[in-house]
C-alpha positions, 0 to 999 in steps of 0.5 A: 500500500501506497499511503502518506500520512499528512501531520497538519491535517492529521489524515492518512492518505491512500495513493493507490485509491482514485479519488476523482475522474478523468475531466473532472475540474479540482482546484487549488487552495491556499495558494493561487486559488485557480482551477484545474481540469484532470486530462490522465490518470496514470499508475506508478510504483508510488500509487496514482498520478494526477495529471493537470491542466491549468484553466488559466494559464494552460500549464501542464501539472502532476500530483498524488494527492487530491483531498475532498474540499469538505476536510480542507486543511492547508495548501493542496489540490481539493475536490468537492465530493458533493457536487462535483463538476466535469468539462466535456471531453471535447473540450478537454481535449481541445484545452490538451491540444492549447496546452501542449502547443503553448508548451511547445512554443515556451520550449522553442522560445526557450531554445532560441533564447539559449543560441542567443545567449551562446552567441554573446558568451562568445563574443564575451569570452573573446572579448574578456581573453583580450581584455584581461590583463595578465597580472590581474587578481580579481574583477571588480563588478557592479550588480543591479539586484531587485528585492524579491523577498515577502515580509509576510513569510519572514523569506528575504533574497534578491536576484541579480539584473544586471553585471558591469565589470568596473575594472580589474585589481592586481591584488585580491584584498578587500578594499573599499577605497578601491572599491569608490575608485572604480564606481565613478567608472559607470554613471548608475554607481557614481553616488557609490564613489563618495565616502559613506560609511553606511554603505560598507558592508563586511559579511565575511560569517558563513551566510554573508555577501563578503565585502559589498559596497552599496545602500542596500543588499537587497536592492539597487546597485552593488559593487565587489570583488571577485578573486581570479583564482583561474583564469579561464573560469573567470571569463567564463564565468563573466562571458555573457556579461562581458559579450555585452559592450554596455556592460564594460565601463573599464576607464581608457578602455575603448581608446586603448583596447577597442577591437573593431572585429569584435565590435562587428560582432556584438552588433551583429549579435544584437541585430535580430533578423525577420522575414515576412511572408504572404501566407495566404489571401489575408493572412501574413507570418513573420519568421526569425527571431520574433522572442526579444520584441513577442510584446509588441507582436501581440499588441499588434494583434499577433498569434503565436504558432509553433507549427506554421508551414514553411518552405515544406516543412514547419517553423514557429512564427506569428500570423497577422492580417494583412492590413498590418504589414506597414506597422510590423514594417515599422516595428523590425524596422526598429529592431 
């Protein structure tokens, strides 16, 4: 037997026992609140899967727990066992046949943005092997962080927007003098150069960020230093940023270090390419790499698809009417 016991709930759950039908609409308490229809049911070593739809956003889920509403407790997936409501298997199947193309196209554009990003960590890793000086030590780097932490549940973190490389140091100690000299490199962490005793942080203790320079942990821009301990993966390391022009703000650089092979380059990273074609009496597609501008496509009134015929075979691309091609003129024209 397949079972589990639930501590909050003081319940023991049975894995092997099916407790709601194909088609049948549950739903998410504690959490989101959204509703999910069952589209399979299958069996495993571990007892029975649920296999999920999203009503809302049409994403794919799996679980093994499915509890009756009545004995809600905590956040889970619920079923009413009083009046339990079904989608038509039409409809569900229709709902599959949505979910699997929308799955198809985030993978699609998932692999686009993974060539795209491949692409710039070699114009980067070029770029840094030229640029970084023999002697140097460490890297002195410059990071934008967005607060994402929730008071509400005591949980505090941030995430990384952007890197800039300030300049490089021959030596790995930990000074802020050093520090304020090179902020006054890009003009985003100018206010950094100024003497301000506040903004020295000193978090060497295991769950510290080390030597920071900045206002905030958790937000705004922040700059420290990274040893070079080896030196082929420390321009890895930095390869995407440093395959970026903009995020190079190294003083004397440009006029000292500028080669105009690997400019040609990173603007032909940076240049996106597109083609339009008649795809039928009133319908146009635009091909190519449609991911960095997909916003303005759909306000433009776009419809994305992952399998659109194409030179014989299938390609993902966006259909318009073909009263719009002046305006997607205008708008690859800008890209």
């Amino acid at each position: 037997m397949n079972k589990v016991f639930l501590l909050g709930a003081n319940r023991e759950i049975n894995r092997d026992k099916q407790v709601v039908e194909v088609n049948q609409v549950i739903q998410m308490e504690g959490y989101s609140f959204d509703r999910y229809v069952v589209y399979e049911i299958r069996k495993n070593d571990w007892g029975l899967a649920y296999k999920l739809i999203n009503l809302r956003t049409k994403e794919f889920f799996t679980t093994d727990i499915i509890r009756p509403l009545k004995e809600k407790f905590g956040i889970g997936y619920y079923y009413d066992s009083e009046n339990p409501q079904f989608m038509g298997a039409l409809e569900v199947a229709k709902l599959l046949q949505e979910a699997k193309d929308q799955k198809q196209a985030e993978e699609y554009e998932a692999e686009q943005e993974r060539y795209r990003r491949e692409e710039i960590k070699a114009i980067g890793r070029k770029r840094l092997a030229e640029i970084l000086p023999d002697d140097a030590k460490a890297v002195i780097v410059a990071q934008l962080r967005q607060d994402d932490s929730d008071s509400y549940t005591d949980y505090y973190s941030y995430s990384t927007q952007r890197v800039v490389i300030l300049g490089f140091s021959k030596h790995t100690r930990d000074l802020f003098s050093e520090m304020r000299k090179y902020a006054a490199n890009f003009e985003e962490t100018a206010h950094l150069a100024e003497y301000n005793e506040d903004y020295e942080h000193r978090e060497k203790h295991s769950m510290g960020d080390g030597y920071y320079l900045g206002k905030s942990k958790y937000r705004g821009w922040v700059i420290e230093k990274e040893s070079i301990y080896n030196r082929e993966q420390i321009i890895e390391n930095f390869s995407y940023t440093a395959g970026q022009e903009d995020n190079i703000r190294i003083k004397g650089l440009q006029s000292k270090s500028e080669n105009p092979s690997i400019t040609k380059q990173i603007q032909k990273a940076d240049s996106l390419q597109f083609e339009i074609v008649d795809y039928s009496e009133k319908a146009i597609a635009v091909f190519g790499e449609t991911r960095p501008i997909k916003d303005q496509l759909k306000a433009l009134g776009g419809r994305f698809n992952p399998r659109l015929s194409y030179k014989g075979g299938k390609r993902a691309g966006w259909i318009f009417a073909t009263t719009k091609r002046a305006e997607l003129n205008n708008v690859l024209n800008l890209k």
